[in-house]
C-alpha positions as CSV (number, residue, x, y, z in Angstrom):
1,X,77.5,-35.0,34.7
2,X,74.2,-33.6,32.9
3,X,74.3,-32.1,29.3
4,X,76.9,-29.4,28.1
5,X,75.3,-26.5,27.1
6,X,77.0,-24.8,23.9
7,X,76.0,-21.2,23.5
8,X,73.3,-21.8,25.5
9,X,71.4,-18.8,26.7
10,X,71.4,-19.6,30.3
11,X,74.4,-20.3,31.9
12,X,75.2,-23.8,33.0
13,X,75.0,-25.6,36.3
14,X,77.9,-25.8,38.8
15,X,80.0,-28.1,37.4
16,X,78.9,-28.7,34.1
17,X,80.8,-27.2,31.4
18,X,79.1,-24.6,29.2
19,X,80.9,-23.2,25.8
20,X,80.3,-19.5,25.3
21,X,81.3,-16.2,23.1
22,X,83.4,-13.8,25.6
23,X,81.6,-10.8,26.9
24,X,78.6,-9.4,28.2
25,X,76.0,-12.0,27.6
26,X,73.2,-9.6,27.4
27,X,75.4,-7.6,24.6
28,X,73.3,-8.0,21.3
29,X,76.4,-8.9,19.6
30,X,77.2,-11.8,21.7
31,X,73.6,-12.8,22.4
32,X,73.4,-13.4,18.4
33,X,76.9,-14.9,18.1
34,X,76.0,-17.4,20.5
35,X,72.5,-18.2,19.2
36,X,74.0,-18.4,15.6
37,X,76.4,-20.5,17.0
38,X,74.3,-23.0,18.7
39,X,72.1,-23.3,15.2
40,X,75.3,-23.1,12.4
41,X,77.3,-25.5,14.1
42,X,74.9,-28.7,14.1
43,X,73.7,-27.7,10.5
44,X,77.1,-28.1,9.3
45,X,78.1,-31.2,10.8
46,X,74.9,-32.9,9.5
47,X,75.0,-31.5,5.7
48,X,78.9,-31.4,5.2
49,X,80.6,-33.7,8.0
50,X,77.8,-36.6,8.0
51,X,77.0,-36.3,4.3
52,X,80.8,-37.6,3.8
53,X,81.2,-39.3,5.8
54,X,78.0,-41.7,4.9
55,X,79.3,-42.4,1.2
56,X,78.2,-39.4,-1.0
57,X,81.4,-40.5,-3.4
58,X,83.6,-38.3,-4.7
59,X,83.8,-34.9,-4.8
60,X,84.9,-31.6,-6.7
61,X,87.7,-29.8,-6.1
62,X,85.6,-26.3,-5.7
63,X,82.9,-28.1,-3.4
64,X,85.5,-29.4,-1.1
65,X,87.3,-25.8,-0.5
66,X,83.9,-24.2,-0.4
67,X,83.0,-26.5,2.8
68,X,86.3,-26.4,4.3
69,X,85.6,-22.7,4.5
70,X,82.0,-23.5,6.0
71,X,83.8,-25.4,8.8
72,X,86.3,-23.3,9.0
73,X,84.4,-20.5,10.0
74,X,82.7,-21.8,13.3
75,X,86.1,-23.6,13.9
76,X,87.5,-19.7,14.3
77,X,84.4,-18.5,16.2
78,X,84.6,-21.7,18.5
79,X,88.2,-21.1,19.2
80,X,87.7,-17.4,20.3
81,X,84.8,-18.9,23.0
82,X,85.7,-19.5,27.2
83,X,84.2,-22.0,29.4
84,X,81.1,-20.3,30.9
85,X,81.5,-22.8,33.7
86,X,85.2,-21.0,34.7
């Protein structure tokens, strides 16, 4: 199996899964969810998810709700997305 393609712009090979935002891809609205998508989801696992996990030591209360609501966010939008490959 080659690479899966999140939010990628084209749509993925036959048989190679391929995570997408439902509905027309040339729509504006879902051509920018998915492009934000492919950008905001790697940017938060390397500053929140790898950041603690690699020892950055304790932290405050209000810093950890404000990035469980940066996670959360892509977590909804992620949820909402269809196999493109379906």
């Amino acid at each position: 199996m080659g690479a899966v393609r999140f939010f990628a712009a084209e749509p993925p090979k036959p048989g190679e899964p391929g995570l997408r935002r439902p509905g027309d891809p040339t729509n504006q609205t879902v051509k920018a969810m998915n492009e934000g998508l492919r950008s905001f989801a790697p940017g938060v696992q390397l500053a929140i998810r790898n950041t603690s996990a690699h020892g950055a030591g304790p932290m405050a209360a209000q810093d950890a709700l404000e990035q469980l609501g940066a996670l959360s966010l892509p977590a909804r939008w992620i949820d909402d997305c269809e196999d493109a490959a379906a």
